[in-house]
N, C-alpha and C positions, 0 to 999 in steps of 0.2 A: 357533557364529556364522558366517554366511558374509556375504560382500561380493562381488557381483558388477560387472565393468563399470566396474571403475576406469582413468583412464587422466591420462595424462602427457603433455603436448603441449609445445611449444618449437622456435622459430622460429631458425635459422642459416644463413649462408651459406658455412660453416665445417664441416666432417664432424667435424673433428675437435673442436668446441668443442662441437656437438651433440653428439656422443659420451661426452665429457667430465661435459656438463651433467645428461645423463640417466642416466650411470652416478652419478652423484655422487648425485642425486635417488634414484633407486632403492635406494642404499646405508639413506643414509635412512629409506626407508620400510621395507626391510627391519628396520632396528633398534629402529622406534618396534613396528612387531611384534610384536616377538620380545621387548619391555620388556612389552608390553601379551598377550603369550599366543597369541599371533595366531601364522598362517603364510600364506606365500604358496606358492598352486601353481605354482611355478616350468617346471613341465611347460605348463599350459594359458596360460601371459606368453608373449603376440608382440609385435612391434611394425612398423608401416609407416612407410614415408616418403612423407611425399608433396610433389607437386612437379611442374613440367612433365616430361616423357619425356625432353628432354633430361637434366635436371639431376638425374633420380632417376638415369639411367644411368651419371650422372659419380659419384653418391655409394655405390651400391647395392654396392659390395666397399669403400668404405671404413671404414664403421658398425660394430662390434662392442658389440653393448650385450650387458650379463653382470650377474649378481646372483649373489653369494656366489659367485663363479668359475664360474658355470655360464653358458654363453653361450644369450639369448635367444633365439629362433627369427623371421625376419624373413619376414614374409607381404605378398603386393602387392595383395590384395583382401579 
């Protein structure tokens, strides 16, 4: 079974509460997974920020989102 095109969105003005929120979320999903036989390709998970130019710039080294320790890969287009 494949799922393509899922995604995760969440509004902050906080890096660290987004971060927070979306690794929490992602643990998650990971788990309902892995109860259910499923896997995530943790290889082809990115994730963007988006945002004015400013405020991506102020956040864009703050964010570390990771699933099962593996740290996500962050894409700006």
């Amino acid at each position: 079974m494949f799922a393509d095109d899922t995604s995760i969105s969440y509004a902050s003005d906080s890096a660290k509460e987004l971060q927070n929120v979306i690794n929490t979320e992602l643990k998650g999903l990971s788990d309902w997974l892995t109860t259910n036989k499923l896997s995530l390709n943790i290889v082809k998970t990115e994730f963007m920020v988006v945002g004015s130019r400013q405020r991506i710039k102020t956040l864009n080294n703050e964010i570390d989102i990771e699933i099962n320790g593996t740290m996500v890969n962050q894409v700006t287009s």
